[in-house]
N, C-alpha and C positions, 0 to 999 in steps of 0.2 A: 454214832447215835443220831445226830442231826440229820445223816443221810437215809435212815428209819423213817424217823416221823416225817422226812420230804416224799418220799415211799408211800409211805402209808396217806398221805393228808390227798396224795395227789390219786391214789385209785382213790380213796372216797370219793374226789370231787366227778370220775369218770363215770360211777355209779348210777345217777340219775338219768345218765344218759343211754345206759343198758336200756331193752326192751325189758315189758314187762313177761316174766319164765312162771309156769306153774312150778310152784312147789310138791315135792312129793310128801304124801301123810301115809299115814297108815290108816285104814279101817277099821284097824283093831284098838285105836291111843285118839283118833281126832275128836272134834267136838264137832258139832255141826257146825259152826260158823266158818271152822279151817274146810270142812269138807268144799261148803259152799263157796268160799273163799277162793280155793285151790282149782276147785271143776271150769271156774268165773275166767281164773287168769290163764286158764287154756281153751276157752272159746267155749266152755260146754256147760249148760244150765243146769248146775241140778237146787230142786227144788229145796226149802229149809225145810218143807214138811218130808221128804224123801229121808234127806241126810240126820234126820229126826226121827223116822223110821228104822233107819243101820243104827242110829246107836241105838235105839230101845231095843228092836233086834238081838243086837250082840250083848245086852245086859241079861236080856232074858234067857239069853241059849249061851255066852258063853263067847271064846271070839271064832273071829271066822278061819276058816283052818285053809281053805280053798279060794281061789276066785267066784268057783262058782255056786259058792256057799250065799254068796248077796242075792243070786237070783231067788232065795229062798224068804228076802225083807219085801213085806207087805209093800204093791205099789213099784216096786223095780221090774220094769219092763226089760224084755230083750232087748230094747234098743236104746234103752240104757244102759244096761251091762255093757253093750258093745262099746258106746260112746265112754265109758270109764274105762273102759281096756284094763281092769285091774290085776296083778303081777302076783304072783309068789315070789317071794323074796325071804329066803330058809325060814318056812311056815309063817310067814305073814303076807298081810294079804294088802299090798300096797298101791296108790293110783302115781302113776306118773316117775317110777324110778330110777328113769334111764336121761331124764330132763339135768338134773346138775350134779356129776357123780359128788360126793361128800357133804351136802348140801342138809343138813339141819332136819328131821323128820319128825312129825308131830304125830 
């Protein structure tokens, strides 16, 4: 048991020392602030009025079935679409999935 929580106490402490990793969310479950959040901690700006766009978007039509179903939110440019490189992931439409396999998705 002791040799658990020395395990355990000691990755935590290694943690802060990781880089900082986008997280992957979903297009279809985030909030804007995780959108904003998530796009931030892989170098790419997306705007809160943008990521405020996807979800009113997807409230009003329903979620997104495709990737290139976002090019269809008010204000997403092609070169944003490109810079989210967004994934199908069995019918969902997720940004960044490939970044930390098992890794918690919003």
């Amino acid at each position: 048991m002791k040799r658990s929580v020395c395990f355990v106490l000691a990755a935590a402490l290694c943690l802060p020392a990781l880089p900082a990793l986008a997280f992957p969310f979903s297009f279809n479950k985030a909030t804007p602030e995780i959108m904003v959040n998530g796009c931030r901690d892989d170098g790419i700006t997306l705007s809160p009025d943008l990521a405020q766009a996807v979800v009113s978007y997807r409230e009003a039509h329903g979620p997104f079935k495709t990737p290139e179903d976002l090019l269809k939110v008010p204000g997403m440019s092609k070169l944003m679409y490109q810079q989210l490189s967004p994934q199908d992931e069995s019918g969902d439409v997720r940004f960044n999935m490939t970044d930390v396999p098992g890794m918690a998705t919003y």
